[in-house]
C-alpha positions as CSV (number, residue, x, y, z in Angstrom):
1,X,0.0,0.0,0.0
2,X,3.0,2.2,0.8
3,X,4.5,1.8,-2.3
4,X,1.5,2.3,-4.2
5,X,0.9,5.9,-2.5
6,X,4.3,6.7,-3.1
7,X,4.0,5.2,-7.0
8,X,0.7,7.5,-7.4
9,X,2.3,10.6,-5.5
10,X,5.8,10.1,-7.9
11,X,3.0,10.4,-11.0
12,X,1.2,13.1,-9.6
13,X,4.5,15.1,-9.4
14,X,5.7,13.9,-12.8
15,X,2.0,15.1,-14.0
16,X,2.6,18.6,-12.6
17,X,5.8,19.1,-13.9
18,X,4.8,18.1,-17.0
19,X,2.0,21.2,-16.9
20,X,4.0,23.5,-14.9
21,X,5.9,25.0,-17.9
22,X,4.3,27.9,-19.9
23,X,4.6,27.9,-23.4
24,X,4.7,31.1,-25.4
25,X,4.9,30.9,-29.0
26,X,7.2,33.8,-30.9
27,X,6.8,34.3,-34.5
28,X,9.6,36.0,-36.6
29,X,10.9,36.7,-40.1
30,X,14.5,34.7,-39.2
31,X,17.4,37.1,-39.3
32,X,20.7,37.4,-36.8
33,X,18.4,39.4,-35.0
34,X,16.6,36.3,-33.4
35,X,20.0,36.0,-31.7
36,X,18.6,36.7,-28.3
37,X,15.8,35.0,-28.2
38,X,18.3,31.3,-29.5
39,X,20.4,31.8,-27.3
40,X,18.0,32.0,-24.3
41,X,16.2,28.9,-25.6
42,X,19.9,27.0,-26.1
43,X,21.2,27.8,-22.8
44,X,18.2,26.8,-21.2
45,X,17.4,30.6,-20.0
46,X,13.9,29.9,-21.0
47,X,13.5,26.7,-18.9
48,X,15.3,28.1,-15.6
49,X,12.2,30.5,-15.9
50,X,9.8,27.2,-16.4
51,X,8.9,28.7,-19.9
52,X,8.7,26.7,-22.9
53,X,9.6,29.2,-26.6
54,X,8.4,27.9,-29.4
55,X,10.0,30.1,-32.4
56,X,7.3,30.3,-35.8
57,X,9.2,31.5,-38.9
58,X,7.2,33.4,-41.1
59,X,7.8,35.1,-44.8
60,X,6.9,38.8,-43.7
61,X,6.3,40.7,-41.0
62,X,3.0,41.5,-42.6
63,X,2.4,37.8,-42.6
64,X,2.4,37.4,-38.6
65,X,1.0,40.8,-37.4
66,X,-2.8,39.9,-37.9
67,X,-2.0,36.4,-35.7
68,X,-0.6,38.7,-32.9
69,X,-3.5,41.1,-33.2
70,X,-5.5,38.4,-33.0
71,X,-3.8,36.8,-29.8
72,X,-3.4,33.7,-32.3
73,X,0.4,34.6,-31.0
74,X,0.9,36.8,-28.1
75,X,4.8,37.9,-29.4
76,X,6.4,38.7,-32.3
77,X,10.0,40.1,-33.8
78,X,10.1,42.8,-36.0
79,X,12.1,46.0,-37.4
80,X,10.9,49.2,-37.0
81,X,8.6,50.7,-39.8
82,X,5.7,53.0,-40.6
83,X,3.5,49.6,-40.7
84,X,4.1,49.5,-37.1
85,X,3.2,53.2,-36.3
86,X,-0.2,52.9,-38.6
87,X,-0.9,49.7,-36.8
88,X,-1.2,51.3,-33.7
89,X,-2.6,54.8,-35.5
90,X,-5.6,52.1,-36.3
91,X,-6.2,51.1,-32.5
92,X,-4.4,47.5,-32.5
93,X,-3.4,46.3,-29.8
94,X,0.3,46.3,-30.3
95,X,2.9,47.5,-28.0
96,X,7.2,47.5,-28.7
97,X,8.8,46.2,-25.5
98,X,12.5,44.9,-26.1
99,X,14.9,45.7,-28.0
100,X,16.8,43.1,-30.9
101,X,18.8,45.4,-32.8
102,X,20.3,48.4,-32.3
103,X,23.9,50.5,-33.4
104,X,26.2,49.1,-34.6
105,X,23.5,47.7,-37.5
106,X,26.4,47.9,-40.2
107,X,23.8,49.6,-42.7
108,X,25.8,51.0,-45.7
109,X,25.1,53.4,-48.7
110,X,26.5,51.4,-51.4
111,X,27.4,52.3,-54.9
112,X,27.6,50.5,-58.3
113,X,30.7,49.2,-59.6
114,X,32.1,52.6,-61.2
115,X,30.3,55.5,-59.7
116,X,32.9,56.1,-56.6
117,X,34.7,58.4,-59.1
118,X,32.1,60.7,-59.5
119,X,30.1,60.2,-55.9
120,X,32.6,61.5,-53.0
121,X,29.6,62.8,-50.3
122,X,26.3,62.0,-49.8
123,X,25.4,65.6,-51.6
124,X,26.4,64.0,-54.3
125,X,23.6,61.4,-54.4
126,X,21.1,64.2,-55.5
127,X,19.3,63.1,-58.6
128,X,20.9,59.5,-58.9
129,X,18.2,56.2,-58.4
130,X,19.0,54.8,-55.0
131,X,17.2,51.4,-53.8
132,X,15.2,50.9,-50.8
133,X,13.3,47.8,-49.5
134,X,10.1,50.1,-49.7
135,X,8.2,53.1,-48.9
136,X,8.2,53.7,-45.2
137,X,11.0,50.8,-44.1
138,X,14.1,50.9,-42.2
139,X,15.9,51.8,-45.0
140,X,14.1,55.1,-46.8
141,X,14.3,56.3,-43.0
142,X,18.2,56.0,-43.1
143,X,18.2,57.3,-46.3
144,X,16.5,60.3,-45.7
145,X,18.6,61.0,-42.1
146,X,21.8,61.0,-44.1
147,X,20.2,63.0,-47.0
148,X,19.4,66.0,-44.2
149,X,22.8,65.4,-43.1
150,X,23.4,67.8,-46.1
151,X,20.6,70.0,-46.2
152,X,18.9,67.2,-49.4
153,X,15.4,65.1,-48.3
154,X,14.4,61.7,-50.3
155,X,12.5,64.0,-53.1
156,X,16.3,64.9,-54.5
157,X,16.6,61.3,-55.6
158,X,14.5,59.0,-57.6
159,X,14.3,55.8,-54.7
160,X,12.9,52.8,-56.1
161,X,11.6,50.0,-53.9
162,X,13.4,46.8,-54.2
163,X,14.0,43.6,-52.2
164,X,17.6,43.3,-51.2
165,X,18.7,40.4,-53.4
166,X,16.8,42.1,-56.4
167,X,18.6,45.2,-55.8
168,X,22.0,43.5,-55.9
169,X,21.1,42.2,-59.5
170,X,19.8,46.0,-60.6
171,X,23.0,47.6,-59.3
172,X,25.0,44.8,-61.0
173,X,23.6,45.9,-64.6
174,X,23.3,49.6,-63.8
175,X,19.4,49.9,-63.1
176,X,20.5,51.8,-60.1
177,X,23.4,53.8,-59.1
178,X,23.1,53.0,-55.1
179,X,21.4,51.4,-52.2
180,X,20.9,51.2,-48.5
181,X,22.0,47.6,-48.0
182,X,22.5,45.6,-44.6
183,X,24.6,42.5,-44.5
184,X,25.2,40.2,-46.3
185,X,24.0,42.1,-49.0
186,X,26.8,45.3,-48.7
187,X,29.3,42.5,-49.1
188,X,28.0,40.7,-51.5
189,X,27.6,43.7,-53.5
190,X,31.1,45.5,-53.0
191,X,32.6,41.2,-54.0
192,X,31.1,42.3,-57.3
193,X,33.1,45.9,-57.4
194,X,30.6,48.2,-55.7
195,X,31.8,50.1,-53.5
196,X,30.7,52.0,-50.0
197,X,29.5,55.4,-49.6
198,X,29.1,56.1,-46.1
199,X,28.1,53.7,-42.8
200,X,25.0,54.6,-41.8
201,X,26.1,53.8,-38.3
202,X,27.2,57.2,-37.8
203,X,25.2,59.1,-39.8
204,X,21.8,58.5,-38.3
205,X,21.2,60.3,-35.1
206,X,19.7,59.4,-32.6
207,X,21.2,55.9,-32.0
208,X,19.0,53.6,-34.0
209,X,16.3,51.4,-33.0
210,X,16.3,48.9,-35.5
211,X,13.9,45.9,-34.3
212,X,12.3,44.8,-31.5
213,X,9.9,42.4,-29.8
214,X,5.9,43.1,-30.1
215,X,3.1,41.2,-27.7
216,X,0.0,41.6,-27.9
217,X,-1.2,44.3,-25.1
218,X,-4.5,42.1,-24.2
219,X,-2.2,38.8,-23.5
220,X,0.3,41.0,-21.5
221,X,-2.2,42.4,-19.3
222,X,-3.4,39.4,-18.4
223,X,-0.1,37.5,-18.2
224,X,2.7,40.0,-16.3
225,X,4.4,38.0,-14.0
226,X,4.7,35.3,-17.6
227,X,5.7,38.0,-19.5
228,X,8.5,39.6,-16.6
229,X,10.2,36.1,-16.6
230,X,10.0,35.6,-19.9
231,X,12.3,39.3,-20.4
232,X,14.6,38.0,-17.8
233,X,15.1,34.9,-19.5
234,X,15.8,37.0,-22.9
235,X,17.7,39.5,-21.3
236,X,19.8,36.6,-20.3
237,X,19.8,35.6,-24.1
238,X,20.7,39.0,-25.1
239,X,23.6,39.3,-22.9
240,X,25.2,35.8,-24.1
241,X,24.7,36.5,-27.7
242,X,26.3,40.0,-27.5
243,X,29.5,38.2,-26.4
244,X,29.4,36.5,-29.9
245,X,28.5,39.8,-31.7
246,X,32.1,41.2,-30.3
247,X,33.5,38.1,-31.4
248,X,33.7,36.7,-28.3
249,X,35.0,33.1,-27.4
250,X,31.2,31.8,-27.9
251,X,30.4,33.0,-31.8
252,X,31.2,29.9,-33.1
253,X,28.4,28.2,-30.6
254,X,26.3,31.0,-31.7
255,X,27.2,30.2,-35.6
256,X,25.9,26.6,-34.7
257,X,22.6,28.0,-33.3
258,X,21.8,29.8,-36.4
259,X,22.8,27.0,-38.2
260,X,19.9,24.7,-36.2
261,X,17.4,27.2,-36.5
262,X,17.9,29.3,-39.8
263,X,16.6,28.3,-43.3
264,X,20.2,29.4,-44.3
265,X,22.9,26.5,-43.4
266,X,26.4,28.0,-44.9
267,X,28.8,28.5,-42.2
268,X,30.5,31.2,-44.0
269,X,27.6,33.5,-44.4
270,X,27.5,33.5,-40.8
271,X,30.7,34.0,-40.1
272,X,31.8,36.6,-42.4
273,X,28.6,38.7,-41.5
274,X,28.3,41.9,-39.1
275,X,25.8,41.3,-36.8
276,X,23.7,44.0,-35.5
277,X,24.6,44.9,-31.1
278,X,21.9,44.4,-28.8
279,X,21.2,46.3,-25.3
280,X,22.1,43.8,-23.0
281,X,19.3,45.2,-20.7
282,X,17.0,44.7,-23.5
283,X,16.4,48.6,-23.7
284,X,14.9,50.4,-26.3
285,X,16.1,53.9,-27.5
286,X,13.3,55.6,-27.4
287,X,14.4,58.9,-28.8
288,X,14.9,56.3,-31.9
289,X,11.4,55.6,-32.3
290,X,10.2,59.1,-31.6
291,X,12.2,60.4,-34.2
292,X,11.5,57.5,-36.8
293,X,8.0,58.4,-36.2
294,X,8.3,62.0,-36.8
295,X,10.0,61.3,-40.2
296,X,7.4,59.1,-41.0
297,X,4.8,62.3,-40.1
298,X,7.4,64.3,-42.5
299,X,7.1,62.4,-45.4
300,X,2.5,61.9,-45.2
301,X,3.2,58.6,-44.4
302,X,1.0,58.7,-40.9
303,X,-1.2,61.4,-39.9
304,X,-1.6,60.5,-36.2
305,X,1.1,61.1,-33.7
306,X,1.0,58.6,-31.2
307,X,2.3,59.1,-27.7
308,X,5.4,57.5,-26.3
309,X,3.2,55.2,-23.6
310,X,1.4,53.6,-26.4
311,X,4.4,53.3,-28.9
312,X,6.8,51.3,-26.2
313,X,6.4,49.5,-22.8
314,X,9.4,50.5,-20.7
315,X,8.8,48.6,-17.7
316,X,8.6,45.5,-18.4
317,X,12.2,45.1,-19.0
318,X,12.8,47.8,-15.7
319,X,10.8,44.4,-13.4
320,X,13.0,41.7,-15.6
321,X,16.1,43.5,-14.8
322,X,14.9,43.8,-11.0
323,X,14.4,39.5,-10.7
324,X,17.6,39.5,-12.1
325,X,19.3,41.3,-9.7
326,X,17.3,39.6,-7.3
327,X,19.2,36.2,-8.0
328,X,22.9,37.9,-8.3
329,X,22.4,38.2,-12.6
């Protein structure tokens, strides 16, 4: 009888355990920016927390955001755009809360194979056809900063949406004289004979927000202390894979998580590729966001200006950092 009652309270305990964890599913375009969130998942981060991350790739950002407005997913990881800023123009209930990628992005003006004779400065990219990935994306906003840089805006030169790997076949026959590329695209493009214009890195004022994590506001209200663990956890992540980004003793661990979870398996792309810093507090640069927002307001892009407390949560990553401390981390 003993044993039995110790037999049914072992299974009881196993049964617990087995419901204890809290899954949160993440869904994300896969880029070096998913660093973090690997890294917190391969280094069991996640599981000291007794969450269970389930990454979801998608094609497009636009592909995932009606599943997180939805609560179909309550978080997802994406750049900074003026789809973001209309989302929440439009009432949904989307909020910014950690940080992916920030400076040192490694964003470059490139130009074709030829033109670094007659292009010196940015002033003298007025008039020329310059690609971007589109209208209202990370890359027009770059664009435009270093443009005002010298007293130009984006209606001095004819931009001309393209997807990055198109744009390196346009700028390899001449369809365009320059781009806004991000690796591995700027090298790929300067192997060919293009060459670099200026690093964006130090053009663009403020410091850059580049991409961030999103959750859906109704699932965050409801789960806070979930969501608080789940920051520590990446914060932990974020920390660990920012070793690798300064080419720390760990980056060729880190090459082997992108390897399990990317669609891209080459070593070498990898490991011959910038990647983008990340705060390792997982803060976001507010004054980034602001700013990208007011461009976006510049150029008609968004007619509503929406205040700071609606465009970013700040204190979730403030009570993350506090349970941290809390254990010594």
């Amino acid at each position: 009888m003993r044993r039995f009652v110790l037999s049914a309270l072992f299974a009881s305990a196993l049964a617990w355990n087995a419901q204890a964890a809290d899954k949160i599913v993440v869904g994300t375009v896969p880029n070096t920016s998913d660093g973090p969130i690997i890294c917190a998942i391969e280094k069991g981060y996640f599981k000291e927390q007794n969450i269970e991350v389930e990454l979801t790739s998608f094609r497009t950002a636009s592909d995932m955001t009606p599943m997180v407005v939805r609560g179909d997913i309550p978080i997802m990881g994406g750049g900074v755009s003026v789809s973001y800023f209309n989302a929440l123009a439009q009432g949904m209930p989307l909020r910014y809360f950690l940080s992916r990628a920030q400076i040192r992005s490694h964003h470059k003006i490139i130009l074709r194979k030829g033109l670094d004779a007659k292009v010196k400065t940015v002033a003298d990219l007025k008039g020329l056809r310059i690609a971007t990935t589109a209208a209202g994306g990370f890359s027009e906003y770059e664009l435009g900063k270093a443009l005002e840089t010298v007293g130009l805006t984006l209606d001095d030169v004819d931009t001309k949406p393209l997807a990055m790997p198109q744009t390196l076949t346009a700028m390899a026959n001449g369809a365009i004289d320059a781009a806004v590329l991000i690796p591995p695209f700027d090298g790929g493009a300067m192997r060919d004979g293009a060459t670099m214009l200026v690093r964006l890195d130090h053009i663009v004022k403020p410091e850059m927000e580049v991409a961030g994590l999103i959750y859906n506001t109704d699932w965050a209200a409801k789960n806070r202390g979930l969501l608080d663990r789940f920051t520590a956890a990446y914060i932990k992540g974020a920390r660990y894979f920012q070793q690798a980004v300064e080419n720390g003793p760990n980056r060729d661990e880190v090459i082997d998580y992108f390897l399990k979870y990317a669609p891209i398996k080459n070593r070498a792309i990898f490991a011959d590729t910038s990647w983008s810093d990340v705060n390792p507090n997982g803060k976001v640069v507010v004054a980034s966001l602001l700013d990208q927002q007011d461009f976006y307001i510049r150029r008609g892009y968004l007619k509503t200006k929406i205040p700071v407390e609606k465009l970013v949560d700040e204190e979730t990553a403030v009570r993350a950092l506090k349970l941290l401390q809390a254990k010594g981390e």
